[in-house]
MMTF fields as JSON, N, C-alpha, C and O atoms, coordinates in Angstrom:
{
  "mmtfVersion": "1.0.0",
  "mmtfProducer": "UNKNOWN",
  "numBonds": 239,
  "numAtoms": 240,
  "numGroups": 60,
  "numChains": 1,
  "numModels": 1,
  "chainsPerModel": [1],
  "groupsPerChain": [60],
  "chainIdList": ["A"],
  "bondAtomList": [4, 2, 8, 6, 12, 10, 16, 14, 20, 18, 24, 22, 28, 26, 32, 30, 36, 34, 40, 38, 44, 42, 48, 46, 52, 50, 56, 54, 60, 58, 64, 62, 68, 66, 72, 70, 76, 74, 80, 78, 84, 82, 88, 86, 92, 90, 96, 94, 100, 98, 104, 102, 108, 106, 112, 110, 116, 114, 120, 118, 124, 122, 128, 126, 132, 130, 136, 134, 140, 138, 144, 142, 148, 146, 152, 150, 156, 154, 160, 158, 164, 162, 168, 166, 172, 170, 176, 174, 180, 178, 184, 182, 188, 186, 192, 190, 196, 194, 200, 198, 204, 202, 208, 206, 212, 210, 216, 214, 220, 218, 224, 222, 228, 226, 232, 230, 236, 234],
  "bondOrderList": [1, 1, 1, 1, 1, 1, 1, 1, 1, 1, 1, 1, 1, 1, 1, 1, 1, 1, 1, 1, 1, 1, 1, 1, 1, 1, 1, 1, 1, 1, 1, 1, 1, 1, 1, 1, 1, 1, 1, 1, 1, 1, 1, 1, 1, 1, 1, 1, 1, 1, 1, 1, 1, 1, 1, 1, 1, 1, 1],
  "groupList": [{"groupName": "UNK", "atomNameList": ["N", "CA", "C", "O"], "elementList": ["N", "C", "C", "O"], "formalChargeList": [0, 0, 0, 0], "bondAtomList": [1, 0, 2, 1, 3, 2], "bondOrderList": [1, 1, 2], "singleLetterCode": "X", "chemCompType": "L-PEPTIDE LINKING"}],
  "groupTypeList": [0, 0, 0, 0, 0, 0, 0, 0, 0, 0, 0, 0, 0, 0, 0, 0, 0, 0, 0, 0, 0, 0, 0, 0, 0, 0, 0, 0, 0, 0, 0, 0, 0, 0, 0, 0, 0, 0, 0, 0, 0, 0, 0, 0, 0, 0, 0, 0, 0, 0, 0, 0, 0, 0, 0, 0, 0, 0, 0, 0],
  "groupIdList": [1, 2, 3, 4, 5, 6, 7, 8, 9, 10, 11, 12, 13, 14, 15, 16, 17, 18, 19, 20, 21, 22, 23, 24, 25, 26, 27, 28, 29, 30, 31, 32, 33, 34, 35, 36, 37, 38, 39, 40, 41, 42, 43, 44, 45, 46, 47, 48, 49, 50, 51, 52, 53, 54, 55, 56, 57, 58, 59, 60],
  "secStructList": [7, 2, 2, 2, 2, 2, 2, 2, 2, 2, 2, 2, 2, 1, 7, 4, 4, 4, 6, 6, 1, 2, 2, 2, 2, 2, 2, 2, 2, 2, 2, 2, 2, 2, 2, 2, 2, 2, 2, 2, 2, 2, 2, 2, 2, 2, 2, 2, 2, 2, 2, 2, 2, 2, 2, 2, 2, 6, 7, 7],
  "xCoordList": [96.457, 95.969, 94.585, 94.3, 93.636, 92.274, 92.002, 91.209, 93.033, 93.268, 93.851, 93.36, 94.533, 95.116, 93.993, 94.017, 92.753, 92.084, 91.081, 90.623, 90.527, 89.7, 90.204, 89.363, 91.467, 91.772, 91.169, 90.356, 92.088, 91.569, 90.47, 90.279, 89.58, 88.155, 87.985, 87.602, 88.142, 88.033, 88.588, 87.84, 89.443, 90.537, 89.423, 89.285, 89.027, 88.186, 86.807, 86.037, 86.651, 85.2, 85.481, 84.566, 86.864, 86.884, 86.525, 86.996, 85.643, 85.228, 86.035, 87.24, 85.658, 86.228, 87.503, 88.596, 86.901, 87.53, 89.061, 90.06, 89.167, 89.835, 90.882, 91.818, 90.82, 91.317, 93.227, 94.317, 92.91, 94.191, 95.243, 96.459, 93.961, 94.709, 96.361, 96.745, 97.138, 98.659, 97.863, 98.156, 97.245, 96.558, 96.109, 96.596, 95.528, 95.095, 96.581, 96.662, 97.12, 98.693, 99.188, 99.497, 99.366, 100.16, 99.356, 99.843, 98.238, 97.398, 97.953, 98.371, 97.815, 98.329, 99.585, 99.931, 100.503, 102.258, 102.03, 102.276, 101.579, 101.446, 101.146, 102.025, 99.879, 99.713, 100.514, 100.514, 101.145, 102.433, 103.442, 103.775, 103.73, 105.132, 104.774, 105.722, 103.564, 102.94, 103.029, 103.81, 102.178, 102.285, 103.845, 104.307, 104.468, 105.783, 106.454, 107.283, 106.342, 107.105, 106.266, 106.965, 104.549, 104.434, 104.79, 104.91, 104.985, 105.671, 107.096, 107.585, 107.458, 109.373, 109.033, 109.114, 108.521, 107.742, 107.387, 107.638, 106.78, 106.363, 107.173, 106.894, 107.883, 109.18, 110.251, 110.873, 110.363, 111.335, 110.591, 111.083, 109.86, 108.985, 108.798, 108.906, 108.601, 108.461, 109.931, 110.107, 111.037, 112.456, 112.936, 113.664, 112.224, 113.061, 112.133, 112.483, 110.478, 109.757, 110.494, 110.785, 110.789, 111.076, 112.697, 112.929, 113.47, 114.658, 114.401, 114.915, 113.507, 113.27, 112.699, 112.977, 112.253, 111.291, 112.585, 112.381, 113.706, 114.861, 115.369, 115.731, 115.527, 116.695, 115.453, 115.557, 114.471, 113.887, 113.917, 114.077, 113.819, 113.694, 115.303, 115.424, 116.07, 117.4, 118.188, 119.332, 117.277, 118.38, 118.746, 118.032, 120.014, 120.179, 119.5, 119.952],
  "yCoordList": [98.938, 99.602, 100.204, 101.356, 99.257, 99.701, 101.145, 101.979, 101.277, 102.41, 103.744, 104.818, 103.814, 104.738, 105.121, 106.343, 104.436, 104.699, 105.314, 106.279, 105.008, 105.531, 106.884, 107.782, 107.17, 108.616, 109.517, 110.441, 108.718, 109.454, 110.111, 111.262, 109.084, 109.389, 110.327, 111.341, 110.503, 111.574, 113.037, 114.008, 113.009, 114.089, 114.953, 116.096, 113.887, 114.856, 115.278, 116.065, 114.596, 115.114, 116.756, 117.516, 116.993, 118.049, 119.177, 119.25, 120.376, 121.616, 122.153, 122.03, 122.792, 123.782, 124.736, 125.013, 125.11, 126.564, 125.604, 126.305, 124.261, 123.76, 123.218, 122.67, 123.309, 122.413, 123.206, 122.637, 124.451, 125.398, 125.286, 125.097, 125.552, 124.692, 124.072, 123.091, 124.942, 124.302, 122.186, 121.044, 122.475, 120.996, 120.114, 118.994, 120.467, 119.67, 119.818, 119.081, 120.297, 120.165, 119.165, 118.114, 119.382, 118.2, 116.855, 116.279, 116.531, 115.617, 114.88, 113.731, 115.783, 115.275, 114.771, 113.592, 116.092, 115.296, 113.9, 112.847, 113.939, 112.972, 111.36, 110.5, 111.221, 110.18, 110.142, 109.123, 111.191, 110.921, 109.751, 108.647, 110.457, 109.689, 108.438, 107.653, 107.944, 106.47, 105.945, 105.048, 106.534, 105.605, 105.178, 104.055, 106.495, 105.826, 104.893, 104.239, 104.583, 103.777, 102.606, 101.595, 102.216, 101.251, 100.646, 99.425, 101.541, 101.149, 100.727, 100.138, 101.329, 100.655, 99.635, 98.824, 99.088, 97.798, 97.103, 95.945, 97.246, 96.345, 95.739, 94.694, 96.437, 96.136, 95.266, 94.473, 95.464, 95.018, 93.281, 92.153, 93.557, 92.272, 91.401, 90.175, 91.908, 91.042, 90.588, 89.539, 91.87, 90.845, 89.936, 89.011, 90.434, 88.762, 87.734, 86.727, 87.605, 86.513, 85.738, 84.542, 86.888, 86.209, 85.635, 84.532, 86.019, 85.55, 83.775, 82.682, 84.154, 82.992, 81.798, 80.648, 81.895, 80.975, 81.077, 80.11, 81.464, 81.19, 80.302, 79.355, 80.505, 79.577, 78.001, 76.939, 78.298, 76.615, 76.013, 74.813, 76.295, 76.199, 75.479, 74.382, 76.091, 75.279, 75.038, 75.4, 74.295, 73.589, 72.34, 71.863, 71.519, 70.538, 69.276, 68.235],
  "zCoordList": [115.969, 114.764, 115.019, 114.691, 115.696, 115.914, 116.514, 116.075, 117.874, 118.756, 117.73, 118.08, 116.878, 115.972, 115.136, 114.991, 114.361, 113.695, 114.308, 113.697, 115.49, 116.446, 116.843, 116.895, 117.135, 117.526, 116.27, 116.311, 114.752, 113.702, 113.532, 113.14, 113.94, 113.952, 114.769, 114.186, 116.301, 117.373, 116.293, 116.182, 115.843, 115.395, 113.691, 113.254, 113.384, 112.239, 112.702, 112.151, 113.826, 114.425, 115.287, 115.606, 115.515, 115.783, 115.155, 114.02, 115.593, 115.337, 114.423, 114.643, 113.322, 112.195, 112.83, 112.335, 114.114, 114.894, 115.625, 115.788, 115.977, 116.424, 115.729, 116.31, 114.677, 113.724, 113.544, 113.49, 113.509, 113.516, 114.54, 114.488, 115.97, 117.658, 117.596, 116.959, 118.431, 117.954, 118.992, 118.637, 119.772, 119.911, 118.432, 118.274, 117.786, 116.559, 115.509, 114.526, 115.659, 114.863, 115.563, 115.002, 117.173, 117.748, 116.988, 116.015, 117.524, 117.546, 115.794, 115.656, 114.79, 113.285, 113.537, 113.457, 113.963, 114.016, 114.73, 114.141, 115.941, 116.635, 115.649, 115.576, 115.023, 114.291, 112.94, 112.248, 112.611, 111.478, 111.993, 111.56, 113.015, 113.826, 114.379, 114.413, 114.882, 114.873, 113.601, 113.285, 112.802, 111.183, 110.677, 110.477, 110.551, 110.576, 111.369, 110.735, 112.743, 113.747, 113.165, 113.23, 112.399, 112.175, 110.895, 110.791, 109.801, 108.971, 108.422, 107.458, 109.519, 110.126, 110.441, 109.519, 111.712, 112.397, 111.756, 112.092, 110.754, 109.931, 108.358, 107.771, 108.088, 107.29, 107.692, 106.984, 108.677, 109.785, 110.202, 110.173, 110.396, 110.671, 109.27, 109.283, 108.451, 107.161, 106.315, 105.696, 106.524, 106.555, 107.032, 106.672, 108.36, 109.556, 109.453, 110.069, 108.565, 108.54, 107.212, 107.214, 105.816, 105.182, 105.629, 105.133, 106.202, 106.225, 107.162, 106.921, 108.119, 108.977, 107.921, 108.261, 107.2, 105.808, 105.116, 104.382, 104.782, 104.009, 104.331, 103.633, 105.846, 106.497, 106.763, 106.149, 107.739, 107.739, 106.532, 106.753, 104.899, 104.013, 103.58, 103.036, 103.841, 103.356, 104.521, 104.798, 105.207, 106.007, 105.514, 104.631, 106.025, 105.747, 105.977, 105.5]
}
């Protein structure tokens, strides 16, 4: 997470004139498609915690 926010940071410090750059488009798509892979990741992770707390929970 730390490394993603830090690019952010690199990415708005870029120049006015750069900002158009099919580079500064990649650079946006680019951290779209991270945020999403972590918000899958992390959904995914909080079903299988709660399912894991279901099951220790009613065992016999």
């Amino acid at each position: 997470m730390g490394t993603i926010h830090g690019a952010r940071l690199v990415l708005r410090k870029l120049p006015a004139s750069q900002i158009g750059s099919p580079a500064a488009q990649w650079h946006q798509t680019a951290f779209r498609i991270i945020d999403m892979q972590i918000l899958i990741y992390a959904k995914f992770a909080e079903k299988s915690y709660r399912r894991f707390l279901f099951l220790s929970h009613n065992r016999p």
